[in-house]
Structures are given as C-alpha cells and as structure tokens.
C-alpha positions, 0 to 999 in steps of 0.5 A, spaced: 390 055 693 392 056 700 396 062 703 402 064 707 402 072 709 409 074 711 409 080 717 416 082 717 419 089 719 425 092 723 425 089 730 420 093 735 416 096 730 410 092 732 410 085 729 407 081 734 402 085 736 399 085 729 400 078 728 396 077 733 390 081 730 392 078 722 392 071 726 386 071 729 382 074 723 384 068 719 383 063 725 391 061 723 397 060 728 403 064 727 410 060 725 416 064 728 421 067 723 424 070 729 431 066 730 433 069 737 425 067 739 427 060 738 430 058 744 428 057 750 429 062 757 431 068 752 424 071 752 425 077 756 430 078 751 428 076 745 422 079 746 418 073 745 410 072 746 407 072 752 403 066 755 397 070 754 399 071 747 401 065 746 394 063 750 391 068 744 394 064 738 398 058 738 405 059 736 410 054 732 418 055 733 417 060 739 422 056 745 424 049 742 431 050 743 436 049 748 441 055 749 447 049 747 443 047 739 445 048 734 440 051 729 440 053 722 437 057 716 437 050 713 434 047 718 429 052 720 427 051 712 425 044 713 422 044 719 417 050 717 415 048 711 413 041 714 409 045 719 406 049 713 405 042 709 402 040 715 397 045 717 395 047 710 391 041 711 386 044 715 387 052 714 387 056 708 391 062 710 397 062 714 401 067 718 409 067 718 412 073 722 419 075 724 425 080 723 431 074 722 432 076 715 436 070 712 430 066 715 424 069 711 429 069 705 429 060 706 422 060 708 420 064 702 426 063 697 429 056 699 435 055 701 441 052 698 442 046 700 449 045 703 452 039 708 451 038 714 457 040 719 460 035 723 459 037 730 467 036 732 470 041 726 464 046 728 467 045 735 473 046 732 473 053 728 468 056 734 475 055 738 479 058 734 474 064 733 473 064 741 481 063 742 484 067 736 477 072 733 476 072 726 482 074 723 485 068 722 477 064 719 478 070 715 485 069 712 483 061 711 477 062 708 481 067 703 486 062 700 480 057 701 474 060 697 476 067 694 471 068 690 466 068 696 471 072 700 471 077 696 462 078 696 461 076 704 461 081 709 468 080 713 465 083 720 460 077 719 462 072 724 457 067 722 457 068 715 464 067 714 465 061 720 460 057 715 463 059 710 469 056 712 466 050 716 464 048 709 470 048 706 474 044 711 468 039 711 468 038 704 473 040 700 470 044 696 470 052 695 463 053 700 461 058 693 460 052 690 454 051 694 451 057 692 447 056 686 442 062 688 436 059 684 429 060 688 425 054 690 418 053 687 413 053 694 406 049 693 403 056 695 402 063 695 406 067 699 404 075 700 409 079 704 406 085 708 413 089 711 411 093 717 415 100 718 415 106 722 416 114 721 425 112 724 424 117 730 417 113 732 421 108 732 427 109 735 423 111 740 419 105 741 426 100 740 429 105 747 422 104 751 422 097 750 430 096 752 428 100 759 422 095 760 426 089 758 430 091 764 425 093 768 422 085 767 428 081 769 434 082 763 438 082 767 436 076 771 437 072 765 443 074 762 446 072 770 443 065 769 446 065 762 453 069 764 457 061 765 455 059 757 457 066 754 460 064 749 454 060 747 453 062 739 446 063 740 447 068 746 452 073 742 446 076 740 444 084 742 442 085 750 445 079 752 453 080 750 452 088 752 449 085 759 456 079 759 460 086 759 458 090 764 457 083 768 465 081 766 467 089 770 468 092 763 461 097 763 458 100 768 450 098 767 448 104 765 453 104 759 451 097 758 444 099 757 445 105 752 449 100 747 444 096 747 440 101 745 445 103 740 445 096 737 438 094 737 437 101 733 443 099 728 440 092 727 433 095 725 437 100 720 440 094 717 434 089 717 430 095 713 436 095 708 436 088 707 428 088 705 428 094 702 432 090 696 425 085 695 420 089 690 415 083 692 414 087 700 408 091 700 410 096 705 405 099 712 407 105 715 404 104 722 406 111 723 400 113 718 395 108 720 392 105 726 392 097 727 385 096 724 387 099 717 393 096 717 389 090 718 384 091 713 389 093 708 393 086 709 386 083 708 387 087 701 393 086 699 393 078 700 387 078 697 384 072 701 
C-alpha cells in the first residue's frame, strides 16, 4: 500500500521545518498544499522554501505560476494527484504539507467537479468586484442561488465570485454542483496537524512578519504594486504593503495589520481543521522536532 502524510497547521507554526526532517527520513519530496506558495516572486511573502531547502528536498508546485494565472482548488487537484500517481512508482511514502484549507480538503477528499470559467466572464465579474465591491456579486448570487447564499460565508469574496461565476456560465444554480461526496484515493492518507500553545505562536507569526521585512517585503510588494489588483496578490502582506504604498497607512501601521491578519487567518485555519476527526494533532510547544518526527512515523505507521 503506498502512503501520503499530510503536515498541515496554522501559517507559522512550523510546517516547512519539519516537513524537511519527515521528507528526508522518508527520502520523499514534498508536494505543496500552500496556495500562495504556488507563484513565483512571492517568496519573501509567502514564506516559500528556501533554494538551500529546496537543495534539501525536491519540491513540487513551489513557483509554477505567474502572478497573472489563474489556479484553482480544482486544478491543483488534478495536478497533485498526477504527480502523486507519478511519483508513487518509485516511492512508498509521500510528504504533502500546506496550511490552504480548501486545498488539502481536494487533495485528500476530491472535489466537485464543476465547469471551467470562461476567461471573459472571469474578467467580467472581477471588474464588477473591482469597480462596485461585493454587494452587487452578492445580490446576483441571492436571486440566482439562494440556497447556496444562505451557507457561504458573504465576506468571502473568492467563494462567492465562484459561485456567481458558475451560475452565469451554466445556468444552473452553482449548489447543483455541490454533491459533497468524498472521492476514493488509491492510497493511504495519514494526516499530522501541527500546533502550538496561541501565545508561542503569536510570537513566532510577529517574529517572522519583522524578518519578511527585514528580507526585502517591501521590494516585492513595490515591484508588484502596478498588478495590485491581481487575485493572487489580495493576500496578507501584500494588500497592507499596497495601502501604505497608495498613502492610505503609515509603514509602521501597515506592518502591525499585517501582523494582525496573519493571527486572525491562523485562528481561522485552526477552526477549519479542527472539524476533521481523522488529524492527529502535534503540539510542538510539548515536544522537540525529533519526537515530533518520531511520533509521525508512529502515527502513519509506515
């Protein structure tokens, strides 16, 4: 039987350092979960892995995107079970690791399958977005698919965009689409969560924010400041560093919501995964990297 581990956990809490150590112990390379990490010249941001970490291990969908792609949990589906499918040939055991919950969700559950946009109407609906906000997605998307307006979450702009994407595409209500039926995979899926005690963690999320900075940030937001309306760049870091360079924030203001953001997002992931009763959870506030690892190889078994 062939093996997939999944390390996922809050953004900062240490997954890429211990995905390195698990990778190793297993001689297996690391497939990104990490929706932001898939494209390229966000890597001070995104916290990518480094080129002597990637010297390490050999990492797949780390940088394949230009800023201007368009990527999804659907896509990345496809994509990641082919590499899977192709690397399982020589390897027993696989790494996954990533903190993007809707991707893991595909990876390890499927995903429905639902049409492709058509490019112009994508460019349509996001100038609506861009000129008018969301209000007006959201009262399309109301007349159009109540049912599925009634569960989304109305402040996520990508979820309800799609949903309204899909509806105008095919005329039919997007929570058609929806079947919500887990996918059978052709192998076994162990999947290692990764915490910390919240003050530790908070800690770590601050410290590493300051050492973005310190790293050239800000000379990535300035080069991608022309295409900050980009989807891919309305992410934390960039959009705070896009208002202090419009004159809106004073850089110091600017750094602490980003802060701020990055410890919201993190109480947010650790809600999603919480709801998954298969995670076996590691507090790395308890154990050093070298238990943690030892209880991995426990846990999966293999």
């Amino acid at each position: 039987m062939k093996h997939l581990i999944v390390l996922l956990g809050p953004t900062g809490v240490g997954k890429t350092a211990l995905s390195l150590n698990v990778a190793e112990h297993y001689h297996s390379p690391i497939i990104s979960a990490d929706s932001r990490q898939f494209f390229k010249g966000l890597e001070i941001g995104t916290a990518a892995p480094s080129a002597e970490q990637m010297g390490r291990v050999q990492h797949y969908l780390v940088g394949m995107l230009d800023v201007t792609d368009y990527y999804s949990a659907s896509e990345f589906e496809r994509q990641a079970l082919d590499i899977i499918g192709e690397l399982h040939r020589s390897h027993d055991v696989l790494i996954a690791s990533g903190g993007s919950m809707m991707y893991i969700d595909a990876l390890c559950n499927g995903i429905d399958d639902v049409p492709t946009i058509d490019e112009e109407l994508r460019k349509e609906v996001y100038g609506l977005y861009e000129r008018d906000g969301l209000e007006p997605i959201r009262a399309q998307l109301k007349v159009l698919d109540p049912d599925f307006y009634n569960e989304v979450d109305l402040k996520n702009y990508k979820r309800v965009i799609h949903a309204l994407e899909v509806c105008l595409m095919t005329g039919k209500p997007y929570s058609q689409y929806r079947t919500k039926t887990k996918k059978e995979r052709p192998f076994n899926i162990v999947k290692i969560g990764l915490t910390r005690d919240r003050e530790e963690l908070y800690g770590r999320i601050n410290r590493r924010v300051d050492e973005m900075m310190e790293a050239g940030l800000m000379d990535e937001a300035k080069r991608f400041y022309p295409q900050r309306n980009l989807n891919s760049l309305n992410t934390v870091g960039y959009k705070e560093l896009f208002k202090y360079l419009d004159g809106e924030w004073t850089l110091d203001f600017a750094v602490e919501k980003i802060k701020q953001s990055t410890r919201i997002y993190s109480r947010k992931q650790m809600t999603w995964f919480k709801r998954d009763k298969d995670i076996h959870w590691i507090n790395l506030s308890e154990v050093s990297e070298d238990d943690a690892l030892k209880k991995i190889i426990s846990v999966s078994g293999c």
